[in-house]
Every structure is written in C-alpha cells, then in structure tokens.
C-alpha positions as CSV (number, residue, x, y, z in Angstrom):
1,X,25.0,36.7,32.4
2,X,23.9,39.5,34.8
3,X,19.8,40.2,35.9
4,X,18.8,42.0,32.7
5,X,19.8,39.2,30.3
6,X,18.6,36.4,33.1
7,X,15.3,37.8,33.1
8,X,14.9,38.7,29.6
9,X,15.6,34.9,28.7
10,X,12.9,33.6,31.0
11,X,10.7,36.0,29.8
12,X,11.4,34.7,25.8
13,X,11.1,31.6,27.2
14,X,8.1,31.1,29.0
15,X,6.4,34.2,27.1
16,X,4.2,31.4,24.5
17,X,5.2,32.2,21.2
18,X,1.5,32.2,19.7
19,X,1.1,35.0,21.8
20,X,0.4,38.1,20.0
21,X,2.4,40.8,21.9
22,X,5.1,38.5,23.1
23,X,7.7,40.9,22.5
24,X,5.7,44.3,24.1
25,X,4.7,42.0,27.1
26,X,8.4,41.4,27.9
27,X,9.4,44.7,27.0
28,X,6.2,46.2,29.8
29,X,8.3,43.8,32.6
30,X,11.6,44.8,32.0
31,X,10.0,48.5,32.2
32,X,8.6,47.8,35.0
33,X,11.5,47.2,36.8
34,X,13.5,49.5,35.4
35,X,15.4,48.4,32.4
36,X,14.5,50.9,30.4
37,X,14.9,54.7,30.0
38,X,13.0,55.6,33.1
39,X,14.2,54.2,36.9
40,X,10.8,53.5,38.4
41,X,8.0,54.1,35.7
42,X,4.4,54.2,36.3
43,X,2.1,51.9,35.1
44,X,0.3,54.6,33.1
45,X,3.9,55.5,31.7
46,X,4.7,52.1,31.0
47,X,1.1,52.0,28.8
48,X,1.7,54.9,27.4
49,X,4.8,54.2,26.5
50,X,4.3,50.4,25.0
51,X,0.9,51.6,23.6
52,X,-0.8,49.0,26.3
53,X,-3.9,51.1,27.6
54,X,-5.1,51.7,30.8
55,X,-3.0,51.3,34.1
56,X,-4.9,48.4,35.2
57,X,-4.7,46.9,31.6
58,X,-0.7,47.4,32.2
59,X,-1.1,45.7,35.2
60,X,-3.3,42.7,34.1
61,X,0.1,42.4,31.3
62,X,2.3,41.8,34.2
63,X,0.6,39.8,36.4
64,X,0.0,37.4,33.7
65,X,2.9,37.2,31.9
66,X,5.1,37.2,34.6
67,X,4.1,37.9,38.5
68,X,2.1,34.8,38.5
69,X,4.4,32.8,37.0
70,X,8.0,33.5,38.0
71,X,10.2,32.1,41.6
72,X,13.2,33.1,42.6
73,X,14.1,29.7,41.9
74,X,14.2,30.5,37.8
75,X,16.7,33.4,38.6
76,X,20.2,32.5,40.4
77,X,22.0,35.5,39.2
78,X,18.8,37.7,40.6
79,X,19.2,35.4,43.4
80,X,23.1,36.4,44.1
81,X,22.3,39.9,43.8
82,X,20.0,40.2,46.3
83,X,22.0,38.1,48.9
84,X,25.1,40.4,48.6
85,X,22.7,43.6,49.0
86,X,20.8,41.5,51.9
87,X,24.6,41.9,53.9
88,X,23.8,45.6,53.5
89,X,22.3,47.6,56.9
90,X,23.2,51.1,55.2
91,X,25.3,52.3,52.4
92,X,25.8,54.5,49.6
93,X,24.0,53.3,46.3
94,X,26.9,53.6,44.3
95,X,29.5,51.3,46.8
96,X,26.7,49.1,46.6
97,X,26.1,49.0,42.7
98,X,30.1,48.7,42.4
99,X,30.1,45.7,44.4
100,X,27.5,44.3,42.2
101,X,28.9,45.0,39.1
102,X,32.4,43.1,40.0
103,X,30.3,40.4,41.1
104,X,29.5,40.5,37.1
105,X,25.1,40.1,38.3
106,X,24.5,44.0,37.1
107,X,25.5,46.3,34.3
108,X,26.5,50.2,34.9
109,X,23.1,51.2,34.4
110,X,21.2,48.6,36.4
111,X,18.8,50.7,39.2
112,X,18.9,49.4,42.3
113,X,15.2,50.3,42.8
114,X,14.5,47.7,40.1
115,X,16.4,44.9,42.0
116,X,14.8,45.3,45.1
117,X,11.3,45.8,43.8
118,X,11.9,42.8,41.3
119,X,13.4,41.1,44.7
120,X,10.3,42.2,46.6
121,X,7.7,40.6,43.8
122,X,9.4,37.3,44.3
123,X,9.4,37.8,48.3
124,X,13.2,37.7,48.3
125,X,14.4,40.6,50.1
126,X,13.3,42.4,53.0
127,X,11.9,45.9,53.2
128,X,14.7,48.5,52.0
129,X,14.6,52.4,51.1
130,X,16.7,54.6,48.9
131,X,17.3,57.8,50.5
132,X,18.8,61.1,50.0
133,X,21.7,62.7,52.0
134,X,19.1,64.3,54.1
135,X,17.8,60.3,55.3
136,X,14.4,61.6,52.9
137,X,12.9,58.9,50.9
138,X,13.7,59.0,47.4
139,X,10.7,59.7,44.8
140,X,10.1,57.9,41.3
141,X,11.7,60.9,39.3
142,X,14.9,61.3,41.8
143,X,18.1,59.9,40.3
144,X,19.9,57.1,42.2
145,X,23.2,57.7,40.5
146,X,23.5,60.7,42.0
147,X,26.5,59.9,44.7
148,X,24.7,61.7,47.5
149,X,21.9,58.8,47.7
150,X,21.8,55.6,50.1
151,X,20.4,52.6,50.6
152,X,19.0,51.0,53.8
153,X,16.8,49.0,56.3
154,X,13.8,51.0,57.4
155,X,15.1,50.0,61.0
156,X,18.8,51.3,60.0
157,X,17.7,54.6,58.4
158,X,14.9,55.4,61.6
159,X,18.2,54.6,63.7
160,X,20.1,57.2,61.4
161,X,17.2,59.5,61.0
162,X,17.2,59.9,65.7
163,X,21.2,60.3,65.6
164,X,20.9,62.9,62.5
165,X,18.5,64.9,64.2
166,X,21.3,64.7,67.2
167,X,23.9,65.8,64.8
168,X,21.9,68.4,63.4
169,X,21.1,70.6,67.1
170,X,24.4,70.4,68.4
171,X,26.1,73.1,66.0
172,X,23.1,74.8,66.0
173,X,23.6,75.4,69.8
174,X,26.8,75.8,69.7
175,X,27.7,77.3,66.6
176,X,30.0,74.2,66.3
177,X,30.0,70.9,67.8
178,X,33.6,69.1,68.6
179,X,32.3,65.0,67.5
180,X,33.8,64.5,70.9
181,X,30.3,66.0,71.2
182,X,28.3,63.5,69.4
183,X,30.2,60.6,70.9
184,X,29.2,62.0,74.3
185,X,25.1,61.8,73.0
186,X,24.9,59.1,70.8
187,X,27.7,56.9,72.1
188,X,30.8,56.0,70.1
189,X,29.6,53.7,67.7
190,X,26.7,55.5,66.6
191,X,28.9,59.1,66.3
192,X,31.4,56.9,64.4
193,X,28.4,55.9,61.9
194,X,26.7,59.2,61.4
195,X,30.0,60.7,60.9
196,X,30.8,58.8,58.0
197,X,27.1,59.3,56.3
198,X,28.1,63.2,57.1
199,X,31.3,62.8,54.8
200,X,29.8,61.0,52.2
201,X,26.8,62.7,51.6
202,X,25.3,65.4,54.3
203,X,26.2,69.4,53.9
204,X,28.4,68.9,57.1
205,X,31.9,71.3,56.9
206,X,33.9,70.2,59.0
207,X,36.8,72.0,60.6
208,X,40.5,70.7,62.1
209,X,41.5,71.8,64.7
210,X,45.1,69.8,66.0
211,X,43.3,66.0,67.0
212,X,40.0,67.4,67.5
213,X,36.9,67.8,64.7
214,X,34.2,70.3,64.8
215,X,31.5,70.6,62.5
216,X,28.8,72.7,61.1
217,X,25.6,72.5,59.0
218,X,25.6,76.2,57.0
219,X,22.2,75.8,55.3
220,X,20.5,75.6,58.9
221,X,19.9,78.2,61.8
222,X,23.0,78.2,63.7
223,X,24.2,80.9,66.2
224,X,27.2,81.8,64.7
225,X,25.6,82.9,61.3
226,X,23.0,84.9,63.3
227,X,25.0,86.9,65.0
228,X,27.6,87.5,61.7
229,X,24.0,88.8,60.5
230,X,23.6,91.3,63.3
231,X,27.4,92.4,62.4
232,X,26.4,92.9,59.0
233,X,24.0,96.1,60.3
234,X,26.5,97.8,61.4
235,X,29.9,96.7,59.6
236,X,30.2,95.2,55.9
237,X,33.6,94.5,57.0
238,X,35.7,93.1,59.9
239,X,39.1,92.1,60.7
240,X,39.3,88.0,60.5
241,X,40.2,87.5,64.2
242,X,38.4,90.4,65.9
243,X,35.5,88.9,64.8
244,X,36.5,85.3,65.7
245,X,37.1,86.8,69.1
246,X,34.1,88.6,69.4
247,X,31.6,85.7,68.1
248,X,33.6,83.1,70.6
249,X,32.3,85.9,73.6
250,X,29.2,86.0,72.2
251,X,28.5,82.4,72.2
252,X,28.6,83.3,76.6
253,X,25.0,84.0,76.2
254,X,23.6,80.6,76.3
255,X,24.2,77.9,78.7
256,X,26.1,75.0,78.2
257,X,26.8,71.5,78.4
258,X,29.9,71.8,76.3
259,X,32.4,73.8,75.9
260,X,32.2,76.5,72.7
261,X,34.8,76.4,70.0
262,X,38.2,78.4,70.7
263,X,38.7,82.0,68.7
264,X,40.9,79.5,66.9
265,X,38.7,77.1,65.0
266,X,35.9,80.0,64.3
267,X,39.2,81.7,62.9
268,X,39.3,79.0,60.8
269,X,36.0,78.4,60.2
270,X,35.3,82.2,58.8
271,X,38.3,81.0,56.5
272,X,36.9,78.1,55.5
273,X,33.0,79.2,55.2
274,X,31.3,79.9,51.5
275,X,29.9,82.4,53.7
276,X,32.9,85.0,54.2
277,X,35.2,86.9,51.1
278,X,38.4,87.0,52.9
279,X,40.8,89.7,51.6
280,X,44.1,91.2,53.7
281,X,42.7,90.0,56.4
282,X,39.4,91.0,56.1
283,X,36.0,89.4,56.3
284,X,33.1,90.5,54.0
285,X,30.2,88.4,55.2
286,X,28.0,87.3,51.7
287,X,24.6,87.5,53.4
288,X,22.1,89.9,54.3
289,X,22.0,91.8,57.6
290,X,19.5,91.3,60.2
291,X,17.6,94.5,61.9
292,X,18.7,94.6,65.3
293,X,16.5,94.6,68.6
294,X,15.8,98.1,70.1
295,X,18.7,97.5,73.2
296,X,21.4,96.9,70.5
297,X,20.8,99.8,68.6
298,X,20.6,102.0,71.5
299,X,24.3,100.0,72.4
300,X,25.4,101.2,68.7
301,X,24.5,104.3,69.0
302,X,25.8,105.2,72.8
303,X,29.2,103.5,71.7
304,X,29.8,105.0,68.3
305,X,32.7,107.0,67.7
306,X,34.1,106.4,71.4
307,X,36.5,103.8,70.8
308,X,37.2,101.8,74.1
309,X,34.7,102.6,76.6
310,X,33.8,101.1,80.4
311,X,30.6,99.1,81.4
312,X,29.4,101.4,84.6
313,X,29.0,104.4,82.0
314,X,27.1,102.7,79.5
315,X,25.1,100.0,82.0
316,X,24.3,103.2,83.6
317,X,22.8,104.8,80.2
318,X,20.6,102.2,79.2
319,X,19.4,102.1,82.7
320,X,18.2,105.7,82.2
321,X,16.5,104.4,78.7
322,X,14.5,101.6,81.1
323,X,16.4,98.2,79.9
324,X,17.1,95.6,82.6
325,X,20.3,94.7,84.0
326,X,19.9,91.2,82.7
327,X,19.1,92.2,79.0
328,X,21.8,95.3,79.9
329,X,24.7,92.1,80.7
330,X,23.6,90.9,77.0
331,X,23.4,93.4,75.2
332,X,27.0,94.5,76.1
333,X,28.9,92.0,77.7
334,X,28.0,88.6,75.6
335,X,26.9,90.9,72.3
336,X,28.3,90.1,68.8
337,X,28.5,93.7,68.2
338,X,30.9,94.7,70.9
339,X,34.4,93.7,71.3
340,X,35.1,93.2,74.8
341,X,39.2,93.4,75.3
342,X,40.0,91.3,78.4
343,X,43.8,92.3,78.6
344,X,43.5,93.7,82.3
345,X,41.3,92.6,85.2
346,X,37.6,92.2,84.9
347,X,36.8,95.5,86.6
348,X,39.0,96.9,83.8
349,X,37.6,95.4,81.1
350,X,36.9,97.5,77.6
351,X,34.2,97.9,75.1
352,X,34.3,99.0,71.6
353,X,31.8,98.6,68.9
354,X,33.5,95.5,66.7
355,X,33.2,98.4,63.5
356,X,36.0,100.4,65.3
357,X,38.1,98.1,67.0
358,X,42.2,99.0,65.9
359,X,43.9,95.6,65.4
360,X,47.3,94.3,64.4
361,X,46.3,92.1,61.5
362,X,47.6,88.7,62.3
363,X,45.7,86.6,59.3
364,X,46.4,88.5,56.1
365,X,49.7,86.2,55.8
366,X,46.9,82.8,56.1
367,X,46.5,82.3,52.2
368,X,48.6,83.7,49.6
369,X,46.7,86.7,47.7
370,X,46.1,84.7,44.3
371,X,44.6,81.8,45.9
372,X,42.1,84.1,48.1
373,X,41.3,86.1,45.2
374,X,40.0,83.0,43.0
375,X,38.0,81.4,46.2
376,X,36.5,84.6,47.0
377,X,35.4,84.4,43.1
378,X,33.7,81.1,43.9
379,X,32.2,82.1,47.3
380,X,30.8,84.8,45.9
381,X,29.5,82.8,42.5
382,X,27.7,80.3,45.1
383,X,26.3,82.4,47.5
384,X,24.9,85.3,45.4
385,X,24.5,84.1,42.1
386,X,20.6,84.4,42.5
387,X,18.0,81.8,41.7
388,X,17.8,83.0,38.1
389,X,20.9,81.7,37.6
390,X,20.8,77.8,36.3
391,X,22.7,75.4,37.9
392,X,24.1,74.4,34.4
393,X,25.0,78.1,34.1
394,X,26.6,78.4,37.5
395,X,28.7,75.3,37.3
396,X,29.9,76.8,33.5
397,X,30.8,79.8,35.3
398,X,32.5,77.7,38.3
399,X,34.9,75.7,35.6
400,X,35.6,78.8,34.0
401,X,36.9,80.3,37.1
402,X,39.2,77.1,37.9
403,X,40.7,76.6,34.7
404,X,41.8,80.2,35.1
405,X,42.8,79.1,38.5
406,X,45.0,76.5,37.0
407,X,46.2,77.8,33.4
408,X,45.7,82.2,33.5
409,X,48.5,83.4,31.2
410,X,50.0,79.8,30.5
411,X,50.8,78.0,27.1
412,X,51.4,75.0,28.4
413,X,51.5,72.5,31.9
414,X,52.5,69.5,33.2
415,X,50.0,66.6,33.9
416,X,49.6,65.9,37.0
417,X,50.0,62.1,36.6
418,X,52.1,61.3,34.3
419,X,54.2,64.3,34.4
420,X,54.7,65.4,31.0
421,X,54.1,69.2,29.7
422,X,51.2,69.6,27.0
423,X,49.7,72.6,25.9
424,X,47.0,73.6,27.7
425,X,44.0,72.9,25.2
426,X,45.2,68.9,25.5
427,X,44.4,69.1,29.6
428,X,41.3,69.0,31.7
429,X,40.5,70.8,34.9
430,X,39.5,67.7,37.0
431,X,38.3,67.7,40.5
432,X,40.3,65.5,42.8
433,X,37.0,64.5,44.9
434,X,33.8,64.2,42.5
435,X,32.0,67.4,42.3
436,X,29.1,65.9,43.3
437,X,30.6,64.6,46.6
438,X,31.8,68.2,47.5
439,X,30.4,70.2,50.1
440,X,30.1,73.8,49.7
441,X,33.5,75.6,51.0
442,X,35.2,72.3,49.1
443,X,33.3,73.9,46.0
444,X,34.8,77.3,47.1
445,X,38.5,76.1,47.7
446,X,40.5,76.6,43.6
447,X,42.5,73.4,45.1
448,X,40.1,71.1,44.5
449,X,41.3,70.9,40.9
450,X,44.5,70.0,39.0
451,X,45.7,69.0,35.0
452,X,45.2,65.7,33.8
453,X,45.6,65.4,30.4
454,X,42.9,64.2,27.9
455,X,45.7,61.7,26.3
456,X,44.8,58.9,29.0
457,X,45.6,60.1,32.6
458,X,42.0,62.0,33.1
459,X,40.2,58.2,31.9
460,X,42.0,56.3,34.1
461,X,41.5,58.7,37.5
462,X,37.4,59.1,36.8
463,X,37.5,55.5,36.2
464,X,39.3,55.5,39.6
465,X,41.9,52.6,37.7
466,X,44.9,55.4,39.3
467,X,44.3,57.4,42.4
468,X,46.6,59.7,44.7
469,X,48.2,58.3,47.6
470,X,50.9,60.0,50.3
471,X,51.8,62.0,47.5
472,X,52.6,59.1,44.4
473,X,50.3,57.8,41.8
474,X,48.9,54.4,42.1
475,X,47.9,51.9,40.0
476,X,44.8,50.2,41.2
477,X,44.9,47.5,38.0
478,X,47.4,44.7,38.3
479,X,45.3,42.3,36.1
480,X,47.2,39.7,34.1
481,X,45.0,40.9,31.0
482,X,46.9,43.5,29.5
483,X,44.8,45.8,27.5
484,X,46.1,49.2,26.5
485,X,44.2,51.0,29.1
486,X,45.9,48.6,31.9
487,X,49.1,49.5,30.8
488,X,49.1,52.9,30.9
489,X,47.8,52.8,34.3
490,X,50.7,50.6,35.8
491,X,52.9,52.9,33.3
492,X,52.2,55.7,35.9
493,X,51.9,53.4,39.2
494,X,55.2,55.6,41.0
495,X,55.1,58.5,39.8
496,X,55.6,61.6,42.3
497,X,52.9,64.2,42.5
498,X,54.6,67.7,41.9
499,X,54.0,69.7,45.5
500,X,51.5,72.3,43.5
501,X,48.6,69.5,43.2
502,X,48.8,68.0,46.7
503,X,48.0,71.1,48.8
504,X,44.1,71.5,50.2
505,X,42.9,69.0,52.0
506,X,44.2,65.0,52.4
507,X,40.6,63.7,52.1
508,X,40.7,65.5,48.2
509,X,42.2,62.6,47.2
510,X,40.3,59.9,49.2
511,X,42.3,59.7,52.4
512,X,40.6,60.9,56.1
C-alpha cells in the first residue's frame, strides 16, 4: 500500500456514508494534496474543479472531513515516508522520490510537495522547501519532476544560498575560479557540497585542466566574456590561442588573491564554450560586440595596420591626446585588444592589435573537422536561435542535427548495447546524461548521443536497469524474478562498448 491508497482508505472509511458528497469530499483532499492532475492546486481551483464553491467553502470541506479528524497515528505508510525524507538536509527531488518509491510508500507520480504539506497538516515534519537549481523557491505551477529541482531545510538551503553566492563571484573576478578556490573561502566541506549541487543542477561548465577544476557561470557578467565582447568591435574572428593568450594578459588588470587561469584552460575553455564557433583554428565569438571606451579606440586606431609596434611610441601618442599614464598602462599593456608578445625582455616587449597578429596555428588539429562542424551547428542553434524560436522547436531542430551527427548517409548501425546492426529507422538518438541534466556546452558537444535500439536496449538505459561503466555494459537488475525485461538486461550485462560511443566526457555516463 503506498500514501495515496492509505489515505484514500481512511478517507472512505471515516467519510459517513449518509453523507451526501462523500465521494467529492474525498476526491477535494486528495486534490488538495496533490493527487490529482495539478501538484499544488488552489483552493479556488480545487472548487472549481469539484464544483464546491467558494475558497472558503473548499476549505470548510477539508477541515471537516479530514484536518480535524485525522493523526499521523491513522497513517504508518505516510508515517515511513516522512521519516526517510526527515534523514534528508538537501537533495535532489528525484533521488529523493526514488528512494521512496523502492521503499514501495509512493507511486511515480506522487509530488513531494503533497507529502510534506500532508506531513505538515499532521505536524509531522519539519519546515522544508523545494527549490530550483538557482536555490529559488519553487511556485505552485513549477514542475518538481523537472531533474534540476531540490529539496531542503530552510537552514540547509540559507547555508547553500551564502556559499552559492561565494561560488557565483569568484569566476566572475576571475573569469574562472580553480575549486581549490572555493575550498580556500568556504572551507572544504562546504566547496565539496556546493560543488556537487553545481553538477547536478546549477549552469556551472566546468573545465579540466590535469588534477585541477575551474569553473564558470556563462549566463552571468564575467570578465572573460566582456572582454571577448570588446574583441568582437574590432575582429569577428581570432586565432584560438592568440586570443587565449591575450585574454590571460588581460585578466593583469585587476588585483588578485588568486592566481588567473593559464592560456591553457582559457584555451580550452573557448573550446568548450556555447559561446565560440571554432573552425581551423579559428574563433567566431556568437555574441554581440560591445562599443569600446574612447582610449581603446584611439589604441585601435594608432596601432592599425602597423603590425608589431613598441610601448614608448604609442604611450607617448596618447599622452599628446591627454590620457593618463595609468589608464595609458591599461589600455595597452593589460588590454584584450592588444597582443603583447613577451618573447624578449620587458623593455623589448611588442604590441599588435589581436586582428593582425601572424600565428602558427597550433589548435586546428584539437577536434577532427566533422565533429567541429556539427557542434558549431548546435552552438550556433543555442545561442542565436532568437526568442521567437520555441523551445519545443529548438530542441526538434537540436535532435535533427544529432541524428545527422550519428546516422548522415548510413543505412544501418550498430546498437550501442547490445551490439547488433539494425537499420537506422529501428534506433534512437539517446543522450547518455538526461537532456535535462545538461549544461549548455554538454548540449553543444554531438557526443553526448549514441544508437540504442528501440527493440529493448533504449528501455532498459532510460529506465537506468543497464548503464555504462569503464567502457562495458552493466546490468543493474540481478532480481530472482525473471521477467522478460530482467533478462534482457543481464543478456547485455558484459558487453564492450565500441570506442565510437565512449569518447566526450566520463561523467556522460554517470562517472566524475
């Protein structure tokens, strides 16, 4: 029996059967608590609904058929529920609603809203939210099935909400923050913590770089983006690792308490970003330019068509124009429009606008052409698709791309489970991590797909009864009742995963 069916049997029992609207009374209670089409009704949708009346009618229904009458006492399966989400300080909704529904107290579609404000009419729980993966409070029409949503103490989430807010400036300062960073602020516990809400639900990218992380938030101000915006006025395109070069000098500007990422992981980064087409080599940065200040443009246009040039000339120009030395030092030396080359001693030191710098391209050979080709598709579908677009349309428009990602010019494949060759109308293009759960440049990477065919091996990985680990399928369902489904599933448990379907990133799959 789970909470549904324990309530709805108290309420046909103790709901007198002279009563006239026995059954719409019970019905306006389970409503109430969400067993029914909508997670958190209103009162005036539950009387609108049930044909009851007024909102204070509604709730004159259920005080007296059941708010009044009803302990915790009469509901032991309610009871176990609440306990085992009582053990919970913070967590994703749906690792919480799994636990429950192996416990056998919930269905599926129970709404954990409904538990805890049945739990709170009894006074059996404590005071818990439902937030999004920005810490906000979840309304009455915002889905909890959504993956990206948690549950929490009000003490756990304004814990979370001071350490996001930590998480959230560093990159911004820095253009990205190393979570050597965050340990440093928050303390290791509490980086460890906020680090794992980041991967399961907040916009964080994160980039590797050998045993160190370094993160970024691309949907808020950040340094980095600014200054590829100033770039943009002057160049729509620049070579991959003179402008990692020239951002990492640029990030001199500010002081610091930390140390700013290497050329290297803003290399990677640009890569990486929804941001940046990537082609030969080449970045094409996929938002507008920003005007620049009055010293930078008079820094364009003294260096323009010069090539390499020599500070004393040019400090002593914009001298003569009237700019300080300080906003002179700036505007050259520390500027994300000028390449400074620091090959010879400092005195010797060269700068060229970043438009005109020469450059032996050492990033073209990064990504193979097909596979930048389809992710600048997907970049490009992301970032500039416009808001007239629909999110139903975009995502028809992102599958499209994939499946031509995974099956352009091809009669048939192999599954990627099970191994065997159908055509390709008898195979899906399944994600390996859940759409939902993707961050942007995870959206933008074609790897994030492979075939499973619809004959059984696409069932069992959504229903998570196989998954992918070091390379080999595994079963997850090693229950002595054998149904068909079960079978299959152990049928696979083995199987090597063909090199094509493993490459992108380990965590695709489940593994950090």
């Amino acid at each position: 029996m789970n909470v549904e069916e324990e309530l709805s049997q108290w309420l046909d029992i103790n709901i007198p059967l002279r009563r006239v609207n026995k059954s719409r009374d019970a019905q306006a209670v389970l409503l109430h608590y969400g067993f029914g089409d909508i997670a958190w009704p209103t009162l005036e949708q539950i009387g609108e609904q049930l044909s009851i009346g007024t909102r204070e009618r509604v709730r004159q229904v259920l005080n007296s058929t059941f708010k009044t009458k009803a302990s915790i006492e009469h509901f032991p399966v309610l009871r176990v529920a609440l306990e085992e989400i009582s053990k919970v300080d913070f967590e994703s909704i749906p690792e919480v609603r799994k636990r429950l529904i192996s416990l056998g107290v919930i269905s599926p579609s129970t709404r954990i809203r409904g538990l805890l404000n049945l739990g709170s009419d009894l006074r059996a729980i404590g005071n818990y939210e439902l937030v999004d993966h920005d810490l906000t409070k979840l309304s009455r029409s915002e889905a909890e099935f959504d993956e990206k949503t948690f549950l929490g103490t009000k003490s756990a989430i304004g814990d979370l909400k001071k350490t996001f807010k930590k998480a959230k400036t560093l990159p911004g300062l820095l253009g990205l923050a190393a979570k050597a960073y965050l340990e440093d602020e928050i303390g290791p516990e509490a980086a460890d913590r906020i680090w794992r809400f980041m991967e399961l639900g907040a916009e964080a990218e994160v980039i590797k770089d050998g045993d160190q992380q370094w993160y970024i938030f691309e949907n808020r101000d950040n340094t980095l983006i600014n200054s590829c915006e100033k770039v943009a006025s002057i160049s729509s395109s620049n070579n991959v690792q003179v402008l990692a070069e020239t951002l990492r000098n640029s990030l001199r500007r500010r002081t610091k308490k930390y140390e700013y990422p290497s050329s290297e992981v803003i290399r990677k980064w640009i890569y990486q970003s929804k941001w940046f087409e990537i082609t030969n080599g080449v970045a094409v940065f996929l938002v507008s330019p920003q005007p620049l200040t009055e010293i930078e443009q008079a820094v364009v246009q003294h260096l323009a068509g010069k090539g390499p040039s020599m500070y004393p000339p040019l400090k002593d120009h914009l001298l003569g124009l009237g700019f300080s030395k300080p906003n002179i030092d700036k505007a050259v030396t520390t500027s994300p429009l000028v390449f400074v080359d620091k090959t010879d001693i400092r005195k010797k030191y060269t700068y060229t606008l970043i438009s005109e710098v020469e450059y032996a391209d050492k990033s073209s050979a990064d990504f193979d052409e097909r596979y930048r080709v389809f992710s600048n598709r997907l970049k490009r579908l992301l970032t500039t698709g416009g808001p007239e677009v629909s999110r139903e349309v975009r995502v028809r428009r992102e599958q499209s791309i994939l499946r031509e990602w995974l099956f352009n010019g091809k009669l048939s494949e192999n599954c990627a489970i099970c191994g065997k060759e159908y055509s390709v109308a008898a195979l899906v293009t399944a994600h390996k991590k859940k759409r939902a759960d993707c961050t942007d440049s995870e959206k933008t990477d074609p790897r994030i797909v492979f075939p499973l065919c619809l004959f059984g091996c696409d069932f069992l990985y959504e229903a998570g009864m196989v998954r992918i680990f070091n390379g080999k399928v595994v079963s997850s369902r090693k229950d002595t009742e054998q149904t068909t489904d079960i079978l299959v599933a152990n049928a696979v448990d083995g199987n090597a995963v063909d090199e094509r379907w493993l490459k992108g990133k380990a965590s695709y799959f489940g593994q950090t």
